[in-house]
GUKEMAR-212746 format. One record per residue (C-alpha): chain; x, y, z; residue in one letter. Coordinates in Angstrom, 3 decimals. Layout:
% residues N
<cadena->A x->X y->Y z->Z residuo->A> .
...
//
This chain:
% residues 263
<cadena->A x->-12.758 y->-33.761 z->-89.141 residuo->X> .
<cadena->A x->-15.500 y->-31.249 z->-89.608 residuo->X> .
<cadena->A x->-15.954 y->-27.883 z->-88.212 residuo->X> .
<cadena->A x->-18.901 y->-29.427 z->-85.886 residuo->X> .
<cadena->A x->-16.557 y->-32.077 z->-84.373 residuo->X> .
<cadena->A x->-13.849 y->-29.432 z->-84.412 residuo->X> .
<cadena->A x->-15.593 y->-26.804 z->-82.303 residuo->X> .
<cadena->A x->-16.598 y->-29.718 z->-79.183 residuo->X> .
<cadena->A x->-12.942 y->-30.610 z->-79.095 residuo->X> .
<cadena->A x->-11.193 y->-27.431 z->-79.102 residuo->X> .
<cadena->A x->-12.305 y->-26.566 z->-75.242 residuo->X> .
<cadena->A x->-10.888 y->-30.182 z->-74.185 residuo->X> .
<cadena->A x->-7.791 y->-29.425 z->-76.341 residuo->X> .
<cadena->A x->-7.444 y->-25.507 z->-74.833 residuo->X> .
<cadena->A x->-8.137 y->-27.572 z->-71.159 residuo->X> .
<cadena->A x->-5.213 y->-29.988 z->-72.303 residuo->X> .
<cadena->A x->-7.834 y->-32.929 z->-72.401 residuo->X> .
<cadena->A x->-7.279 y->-35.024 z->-75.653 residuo->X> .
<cadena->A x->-4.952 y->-37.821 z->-76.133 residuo->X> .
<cadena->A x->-2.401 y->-37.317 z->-78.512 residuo->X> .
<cadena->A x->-4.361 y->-38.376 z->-81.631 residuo->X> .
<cadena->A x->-7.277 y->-36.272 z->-81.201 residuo->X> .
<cadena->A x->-5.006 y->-33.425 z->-80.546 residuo->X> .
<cadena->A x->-3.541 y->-33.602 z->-83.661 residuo->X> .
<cadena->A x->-6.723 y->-34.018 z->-85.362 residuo->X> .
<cadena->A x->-8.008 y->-30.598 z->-83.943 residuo->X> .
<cadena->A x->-4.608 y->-28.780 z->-84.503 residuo->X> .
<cadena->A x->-4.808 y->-30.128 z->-88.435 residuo->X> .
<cadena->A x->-8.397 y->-29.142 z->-89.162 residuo->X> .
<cadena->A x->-7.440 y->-25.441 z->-87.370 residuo->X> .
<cadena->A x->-4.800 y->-25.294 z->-89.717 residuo->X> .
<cadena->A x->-6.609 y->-25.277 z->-92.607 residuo->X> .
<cadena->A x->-9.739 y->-23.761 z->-91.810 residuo->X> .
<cadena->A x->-10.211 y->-19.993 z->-91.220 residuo->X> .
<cadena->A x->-13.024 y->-20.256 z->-88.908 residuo->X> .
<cadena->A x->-11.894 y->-22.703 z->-86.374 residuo->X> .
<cadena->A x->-8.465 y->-20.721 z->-86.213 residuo->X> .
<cadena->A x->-9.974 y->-17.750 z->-85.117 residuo->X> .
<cadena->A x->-12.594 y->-19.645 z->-82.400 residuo->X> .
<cadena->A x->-9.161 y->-21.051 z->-81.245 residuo->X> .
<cadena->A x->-7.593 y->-17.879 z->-81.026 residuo->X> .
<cadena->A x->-10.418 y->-16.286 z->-79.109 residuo->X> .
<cadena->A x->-10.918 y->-18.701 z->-76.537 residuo->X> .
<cadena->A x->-7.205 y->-18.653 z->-75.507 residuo->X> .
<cadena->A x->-7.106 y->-15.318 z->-75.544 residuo->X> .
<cadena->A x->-10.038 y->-15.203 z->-73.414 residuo->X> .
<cadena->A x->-8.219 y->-18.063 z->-71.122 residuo->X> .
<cadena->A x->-5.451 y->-16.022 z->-70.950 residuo->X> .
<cadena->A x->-6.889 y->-12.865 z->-69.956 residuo->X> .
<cadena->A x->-8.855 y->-14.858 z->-67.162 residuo->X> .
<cadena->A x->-4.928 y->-16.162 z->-66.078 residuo->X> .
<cadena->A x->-3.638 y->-12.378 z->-66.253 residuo->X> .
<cadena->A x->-6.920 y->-11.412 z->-63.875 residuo->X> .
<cadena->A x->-5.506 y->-13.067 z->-61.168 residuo->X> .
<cadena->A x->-9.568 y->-14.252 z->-60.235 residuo->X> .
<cadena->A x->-7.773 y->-17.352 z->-57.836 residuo->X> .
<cadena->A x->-7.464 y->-16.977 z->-54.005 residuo->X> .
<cadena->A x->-3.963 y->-18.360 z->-52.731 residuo->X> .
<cadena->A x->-3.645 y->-19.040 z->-48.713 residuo->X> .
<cadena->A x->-1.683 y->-16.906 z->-47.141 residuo->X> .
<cadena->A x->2.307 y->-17.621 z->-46.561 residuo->X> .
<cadena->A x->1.706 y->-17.106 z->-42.943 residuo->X> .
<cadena->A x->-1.740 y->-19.742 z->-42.698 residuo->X> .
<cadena->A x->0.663 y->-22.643 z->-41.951 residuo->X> .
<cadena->A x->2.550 y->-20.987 z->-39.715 residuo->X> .
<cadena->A x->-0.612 y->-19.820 z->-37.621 residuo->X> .
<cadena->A x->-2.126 y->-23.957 z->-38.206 residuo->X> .
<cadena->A x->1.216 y->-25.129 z->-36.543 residuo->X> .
<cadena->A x->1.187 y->-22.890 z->-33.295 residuo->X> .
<cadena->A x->-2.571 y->-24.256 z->-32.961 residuo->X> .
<cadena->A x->-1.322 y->-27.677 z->-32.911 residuo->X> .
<cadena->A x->-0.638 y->-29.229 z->-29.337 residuo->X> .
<cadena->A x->2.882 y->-29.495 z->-28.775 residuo->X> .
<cadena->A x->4.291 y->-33.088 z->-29.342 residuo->X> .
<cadena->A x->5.035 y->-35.166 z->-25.914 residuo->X> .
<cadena->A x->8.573 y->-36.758 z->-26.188 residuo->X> .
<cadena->A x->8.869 y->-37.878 z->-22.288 residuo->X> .
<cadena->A x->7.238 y->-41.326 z->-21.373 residuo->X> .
<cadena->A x->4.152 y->-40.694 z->-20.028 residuo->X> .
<cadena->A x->2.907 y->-43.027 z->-17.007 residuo->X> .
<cadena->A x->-0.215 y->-45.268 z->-17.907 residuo->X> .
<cadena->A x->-3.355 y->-43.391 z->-17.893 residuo->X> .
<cadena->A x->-5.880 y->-43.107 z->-15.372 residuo->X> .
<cadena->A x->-9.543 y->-43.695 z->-15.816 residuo->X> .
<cadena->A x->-10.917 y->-40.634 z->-14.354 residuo->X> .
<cadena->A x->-14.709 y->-39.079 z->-14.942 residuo->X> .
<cadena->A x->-14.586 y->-37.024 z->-17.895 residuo->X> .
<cadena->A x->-15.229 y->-33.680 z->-16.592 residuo->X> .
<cadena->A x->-17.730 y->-31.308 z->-18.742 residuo->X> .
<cadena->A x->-14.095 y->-28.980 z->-19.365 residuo->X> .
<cadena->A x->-11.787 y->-31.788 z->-20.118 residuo->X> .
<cadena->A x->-14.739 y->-32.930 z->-22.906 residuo->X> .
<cadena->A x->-14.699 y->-29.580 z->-24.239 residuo->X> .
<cadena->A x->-11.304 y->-29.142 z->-24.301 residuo->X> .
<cadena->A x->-10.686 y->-32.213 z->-26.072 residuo->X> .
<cadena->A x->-13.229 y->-31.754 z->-28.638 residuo->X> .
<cadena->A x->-11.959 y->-28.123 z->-29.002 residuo->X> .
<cadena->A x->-8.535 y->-29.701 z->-29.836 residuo->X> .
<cadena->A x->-9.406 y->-32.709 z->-32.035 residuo->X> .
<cadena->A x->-11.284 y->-29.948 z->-33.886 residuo->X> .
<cadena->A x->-8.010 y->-27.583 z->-34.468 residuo->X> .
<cadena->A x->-5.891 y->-30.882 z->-35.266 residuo->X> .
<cadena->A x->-8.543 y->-31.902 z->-37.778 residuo->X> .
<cadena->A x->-8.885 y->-28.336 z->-39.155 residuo->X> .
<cadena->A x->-4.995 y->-28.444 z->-39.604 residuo->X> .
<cadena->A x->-5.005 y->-31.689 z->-41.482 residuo->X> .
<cadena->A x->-8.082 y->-30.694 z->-43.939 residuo->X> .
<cadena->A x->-6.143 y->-27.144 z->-44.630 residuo->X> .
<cadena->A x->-2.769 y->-29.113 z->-45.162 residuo->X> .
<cadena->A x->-4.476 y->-31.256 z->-47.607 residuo->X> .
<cadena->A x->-5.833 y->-28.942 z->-49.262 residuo->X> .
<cadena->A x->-2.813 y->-27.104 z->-49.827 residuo->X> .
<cadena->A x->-1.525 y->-30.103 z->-51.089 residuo->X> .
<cadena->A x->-4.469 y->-30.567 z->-53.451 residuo->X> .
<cadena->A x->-4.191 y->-27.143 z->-55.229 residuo->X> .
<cadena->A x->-0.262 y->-27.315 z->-55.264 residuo->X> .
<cadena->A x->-0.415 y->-30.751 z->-57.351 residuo->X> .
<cadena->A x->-3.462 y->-29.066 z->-59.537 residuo->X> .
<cadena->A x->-1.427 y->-25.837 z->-60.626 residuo->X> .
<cadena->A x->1.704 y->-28.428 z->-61.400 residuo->X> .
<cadena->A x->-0.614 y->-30.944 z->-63.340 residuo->X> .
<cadena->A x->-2.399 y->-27.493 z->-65.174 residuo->X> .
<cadena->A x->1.189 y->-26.541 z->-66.163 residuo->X> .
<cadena->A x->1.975 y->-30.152 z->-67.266 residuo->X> .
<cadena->A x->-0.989 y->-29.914 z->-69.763 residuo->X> .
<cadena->A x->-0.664 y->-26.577 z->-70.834 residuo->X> .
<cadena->A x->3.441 y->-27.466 z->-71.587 residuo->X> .
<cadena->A x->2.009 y->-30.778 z->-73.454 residuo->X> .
<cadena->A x->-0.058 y->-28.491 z->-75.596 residuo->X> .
<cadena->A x->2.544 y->-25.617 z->-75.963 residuo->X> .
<cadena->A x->4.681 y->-28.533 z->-77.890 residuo->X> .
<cadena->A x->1.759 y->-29.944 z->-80.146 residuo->X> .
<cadena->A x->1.584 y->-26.519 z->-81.578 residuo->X> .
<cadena->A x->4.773 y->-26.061 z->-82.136 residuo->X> .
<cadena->A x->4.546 y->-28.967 z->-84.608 residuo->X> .
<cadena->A x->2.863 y->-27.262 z->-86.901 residuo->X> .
<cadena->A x->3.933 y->-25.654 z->-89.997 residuo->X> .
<cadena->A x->5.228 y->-22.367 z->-89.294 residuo->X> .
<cadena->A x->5.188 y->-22.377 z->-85.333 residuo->X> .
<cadena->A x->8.049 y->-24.329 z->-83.943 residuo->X> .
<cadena->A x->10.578 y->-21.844 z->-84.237 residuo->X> .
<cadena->A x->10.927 y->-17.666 z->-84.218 residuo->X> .
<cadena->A x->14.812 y->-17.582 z->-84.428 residuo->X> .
<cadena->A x->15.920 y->-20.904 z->-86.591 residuo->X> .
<cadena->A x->19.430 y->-21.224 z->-86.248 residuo->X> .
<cadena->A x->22.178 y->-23.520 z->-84.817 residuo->X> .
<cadena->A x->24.086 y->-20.742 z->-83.433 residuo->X> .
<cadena->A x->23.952 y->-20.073 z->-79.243 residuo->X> .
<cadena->A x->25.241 y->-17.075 z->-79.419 residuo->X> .
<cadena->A x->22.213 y->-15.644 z->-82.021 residuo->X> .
<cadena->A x->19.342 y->-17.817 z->-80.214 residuo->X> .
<cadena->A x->20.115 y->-16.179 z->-76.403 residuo->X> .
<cadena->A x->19.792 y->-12.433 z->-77.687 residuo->X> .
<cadena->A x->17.255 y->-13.038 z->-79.463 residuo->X> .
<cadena->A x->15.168 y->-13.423 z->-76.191 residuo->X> .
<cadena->A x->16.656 y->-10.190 z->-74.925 residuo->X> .
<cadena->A x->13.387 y->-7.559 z->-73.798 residuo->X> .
<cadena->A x->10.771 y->-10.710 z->-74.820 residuo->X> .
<cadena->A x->11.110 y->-11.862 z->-71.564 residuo->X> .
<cadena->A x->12.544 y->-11.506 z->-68.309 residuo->X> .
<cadena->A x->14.929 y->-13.636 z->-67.839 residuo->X> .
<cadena->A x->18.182 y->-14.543 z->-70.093 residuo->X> .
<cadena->A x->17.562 y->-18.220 z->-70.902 residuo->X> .
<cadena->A x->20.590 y->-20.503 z->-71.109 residuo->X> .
<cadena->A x->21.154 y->-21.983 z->-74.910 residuo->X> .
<cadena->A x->23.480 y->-24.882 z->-74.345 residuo->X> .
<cadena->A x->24.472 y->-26.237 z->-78.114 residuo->X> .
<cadena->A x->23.945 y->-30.166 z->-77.418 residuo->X> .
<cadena->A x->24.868 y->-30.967 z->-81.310 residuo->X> .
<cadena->A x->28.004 y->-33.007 z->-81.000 residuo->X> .
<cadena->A x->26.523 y->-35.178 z->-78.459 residuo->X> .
<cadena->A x->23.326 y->-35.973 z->-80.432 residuo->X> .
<cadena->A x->20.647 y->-33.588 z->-79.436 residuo->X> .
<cadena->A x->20.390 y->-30.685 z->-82.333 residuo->X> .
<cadena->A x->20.300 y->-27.072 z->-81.303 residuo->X> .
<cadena->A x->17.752 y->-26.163 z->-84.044 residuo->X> .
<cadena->A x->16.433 y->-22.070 z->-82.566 residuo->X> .
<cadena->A x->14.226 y->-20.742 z->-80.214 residuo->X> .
<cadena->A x->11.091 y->-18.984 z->-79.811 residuo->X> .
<cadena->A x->8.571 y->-17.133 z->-77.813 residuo->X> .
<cadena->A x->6.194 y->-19.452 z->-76.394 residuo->X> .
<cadena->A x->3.321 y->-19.206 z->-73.467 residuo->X> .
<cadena->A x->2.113 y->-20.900 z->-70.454 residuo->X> .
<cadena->A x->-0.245 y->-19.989 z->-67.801 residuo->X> .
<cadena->A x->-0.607 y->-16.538 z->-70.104 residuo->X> .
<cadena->A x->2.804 y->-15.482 z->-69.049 residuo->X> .
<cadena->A x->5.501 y->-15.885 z->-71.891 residuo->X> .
<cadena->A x->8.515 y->-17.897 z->-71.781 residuo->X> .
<cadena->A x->11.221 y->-19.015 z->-73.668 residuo->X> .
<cadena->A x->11.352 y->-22.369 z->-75.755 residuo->X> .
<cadena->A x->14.756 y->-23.583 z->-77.105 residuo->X> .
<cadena->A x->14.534 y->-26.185 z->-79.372 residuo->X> .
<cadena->A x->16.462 y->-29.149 z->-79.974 residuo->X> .
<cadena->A x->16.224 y->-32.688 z->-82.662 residuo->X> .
<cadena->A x->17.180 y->-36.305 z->-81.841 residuo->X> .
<cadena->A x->16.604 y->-37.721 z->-85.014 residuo->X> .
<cadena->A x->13.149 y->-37.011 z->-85.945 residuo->X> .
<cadena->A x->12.265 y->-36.072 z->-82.718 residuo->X> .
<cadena->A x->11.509 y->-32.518 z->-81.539 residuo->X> .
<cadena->A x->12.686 y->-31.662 z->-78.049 residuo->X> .
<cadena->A x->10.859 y->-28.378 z->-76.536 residuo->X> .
<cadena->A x->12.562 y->-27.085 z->-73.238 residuo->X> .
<cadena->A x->10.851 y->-24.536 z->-71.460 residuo->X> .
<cadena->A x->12.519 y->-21.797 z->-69.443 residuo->X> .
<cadena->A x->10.961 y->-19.148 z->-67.076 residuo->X> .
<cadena->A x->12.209 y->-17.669 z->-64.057 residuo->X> .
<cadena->A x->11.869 y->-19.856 z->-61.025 residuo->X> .
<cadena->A x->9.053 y->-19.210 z->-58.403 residuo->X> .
<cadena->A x->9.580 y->-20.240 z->-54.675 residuo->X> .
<cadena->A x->5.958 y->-21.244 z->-54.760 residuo->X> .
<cadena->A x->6.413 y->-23.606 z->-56.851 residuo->X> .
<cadena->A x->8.000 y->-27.242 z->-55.940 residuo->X> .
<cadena->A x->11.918 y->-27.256 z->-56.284 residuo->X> .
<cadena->A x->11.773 y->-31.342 z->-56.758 residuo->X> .
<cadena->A x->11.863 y->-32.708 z->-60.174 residuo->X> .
<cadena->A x->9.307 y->-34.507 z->-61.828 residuo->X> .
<cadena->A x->9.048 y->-37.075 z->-64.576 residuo->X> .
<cadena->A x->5.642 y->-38.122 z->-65.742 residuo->X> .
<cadena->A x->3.918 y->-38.870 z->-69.398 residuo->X> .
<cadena->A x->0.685 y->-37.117 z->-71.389 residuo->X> .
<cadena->A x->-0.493 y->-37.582 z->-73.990 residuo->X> .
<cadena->A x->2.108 y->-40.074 z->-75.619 residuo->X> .
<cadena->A x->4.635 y->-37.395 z->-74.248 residuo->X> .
<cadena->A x->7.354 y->-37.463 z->-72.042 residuo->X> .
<cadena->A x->7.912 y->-34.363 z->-69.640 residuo->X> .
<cadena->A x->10.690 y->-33.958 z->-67.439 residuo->X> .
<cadena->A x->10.674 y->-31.028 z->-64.753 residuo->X> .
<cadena->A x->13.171 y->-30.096 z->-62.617 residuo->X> .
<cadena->A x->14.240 y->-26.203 z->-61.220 residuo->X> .
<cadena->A x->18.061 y->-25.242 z->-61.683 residuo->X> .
<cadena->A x->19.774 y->-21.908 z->-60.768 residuo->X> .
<cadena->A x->17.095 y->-19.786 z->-60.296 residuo->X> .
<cadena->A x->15.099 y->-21.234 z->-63.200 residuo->X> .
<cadena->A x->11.912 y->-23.412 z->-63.568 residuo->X> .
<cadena->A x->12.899 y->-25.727 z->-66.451 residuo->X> .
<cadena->A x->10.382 y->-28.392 z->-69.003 residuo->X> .
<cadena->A x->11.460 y->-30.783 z->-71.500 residuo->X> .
<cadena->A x->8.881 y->-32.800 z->-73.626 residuo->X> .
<cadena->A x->9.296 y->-34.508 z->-76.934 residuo->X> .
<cadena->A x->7.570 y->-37.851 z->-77.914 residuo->X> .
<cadena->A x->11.426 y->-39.176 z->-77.716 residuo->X> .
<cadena->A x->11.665 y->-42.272 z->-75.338 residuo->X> .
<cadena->A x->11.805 y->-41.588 z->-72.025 residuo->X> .
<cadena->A x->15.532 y->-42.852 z->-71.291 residuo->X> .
<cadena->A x->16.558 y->-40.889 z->-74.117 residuo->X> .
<cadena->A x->15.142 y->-37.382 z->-72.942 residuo->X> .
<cadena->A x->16.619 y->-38.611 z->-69.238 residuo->X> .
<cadena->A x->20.129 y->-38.344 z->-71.151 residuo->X> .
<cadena->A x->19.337 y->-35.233 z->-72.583 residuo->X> .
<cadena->A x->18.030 y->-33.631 z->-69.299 residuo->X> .
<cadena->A x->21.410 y->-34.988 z->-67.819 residuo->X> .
<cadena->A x->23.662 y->-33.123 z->-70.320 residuo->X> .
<cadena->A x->21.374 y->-29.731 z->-69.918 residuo->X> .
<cadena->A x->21.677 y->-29.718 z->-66.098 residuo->X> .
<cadena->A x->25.670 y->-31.081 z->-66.133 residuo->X> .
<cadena->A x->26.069 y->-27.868 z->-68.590 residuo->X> .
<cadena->A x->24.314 y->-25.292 z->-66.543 residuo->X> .
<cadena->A x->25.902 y->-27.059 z->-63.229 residuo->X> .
<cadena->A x->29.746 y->-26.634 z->-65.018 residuo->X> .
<cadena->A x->28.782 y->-22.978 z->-66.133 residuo->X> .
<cadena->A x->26.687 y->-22.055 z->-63.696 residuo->X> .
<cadena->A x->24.228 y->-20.356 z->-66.064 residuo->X> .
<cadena->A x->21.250 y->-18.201 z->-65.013 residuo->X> .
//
């Protein structure tokens, strides 16, 4: 690849756009030339600062609240068979007046919806990314050590909040270290973990009520995410491992944190 092709790809690869092969093409060429390093560096920081500028307009907590007291009431009792009356110039009024609220309340609801699944897809990529440069020379780890007890202060005034560092060794999944990672311009903490060859990245921040509780299992890029939020935290695993196999190691993270309680 040549600094030409590498400059059109590294906005789709910044917007989490590339399949897994042209990712790595873009993240190979950066590390070897200068100039495309430093483009990359610029435009994230540039992304980032537009993240830290808050420029987005979130609804209000209270709009649902104020969409559901519009709503009509909901009619339990059996209601006798209607009567075919004249439509009177208020009841046609009044009825457009309330199919207009009900359809205003569905349109904001799905929108709602909409930008909810975007941010959560947006954070999917960006975590997708966050791992593909990890594999690079030099970038996977900060603290490289098999030791708990040395990973989880290391994090100590990087952050804030004290990720838990469950060693996973004896039961197949390598604690390798940890380091300072980013997504949505906000740092976080990335343990990481080895099944074999294969690099596990979890992701750790401090949970947000705005953000779904559910967990989540999808695949991008040739990845395999799993999400899921656990006492008080917001938690992301992804490796290229097979999908049954980071299930099992999700399983043993949350069982740990469940028997501790860790926070």
């Amino acid at each position: 690849m040549n600094c030409a092709e590498c400059e059109v790809l590294i906005h789709a690869l910044i917007d989490g756009e590339l399949d897994a092969g042209h990712a790595r093409d873009v993240e190979v060429h950066v590390a070897t030339c200068t100039t495309c390093a430093e483009k990359l560096d610029a435009f994230r920081a540039m992304r980032a600062t537009m993240v830290r500028a808050n420029l987005k307009e979130k609804a209000p907590a209270s709009l649902r609240s104020r969409i559901e007291a519009a709503l009509p009431a909901a009619k339990t009792n059996v209601v006798a068979p209607p009567q075919f009356l004249r439509p009177t110039r208020r009841s046609f009024f009044g009825g457009f007046a309330t199919g207009a609220v009900a359809s205003a309340a569905l349109a904001a609801t799905l929108m709602l919806t909409v930008v909810r699944n975007d941010e959560q897809q947006t954070i999917a990529d960006e975590v997708v990314s966050a791992h593909i440069r990890s594999l690079q020379a030099g970038h996977l780890m900060d603290v490289e050590t098999s030791d708990q007890h040395t990973v989880k202060p290391w994090f100590n005034g990087r952050i804030d909040v004290a990720p838990p560092v469950i060693d996973l060794t004896a039961e197949g999944f390598t604690l390798l270290g940890g380091r300072l990672d980013y997504l949505a311009g906000e740092p976080v903490a990335a343990v990481v973990y080895q099944r074999r060859k294969h690099v596990i990245n979890l992701f750790i921040v401090r949970h947000s009520a705005a953000k779904p509780a559910g967990a989540a299992a999808e695949s991008i890029r040739g990845y395999n995410i799993r999400r899921w939020s656990q006492n008080g935290l917001d938690l992301w695993a992804v490796s290229d491992l097979a999908g049954s196999e980071l299930d099992e190691f999700v399983q043993k993270i949350t069982g740990s944190l469940r028997a501790t309680g860790a926070s």
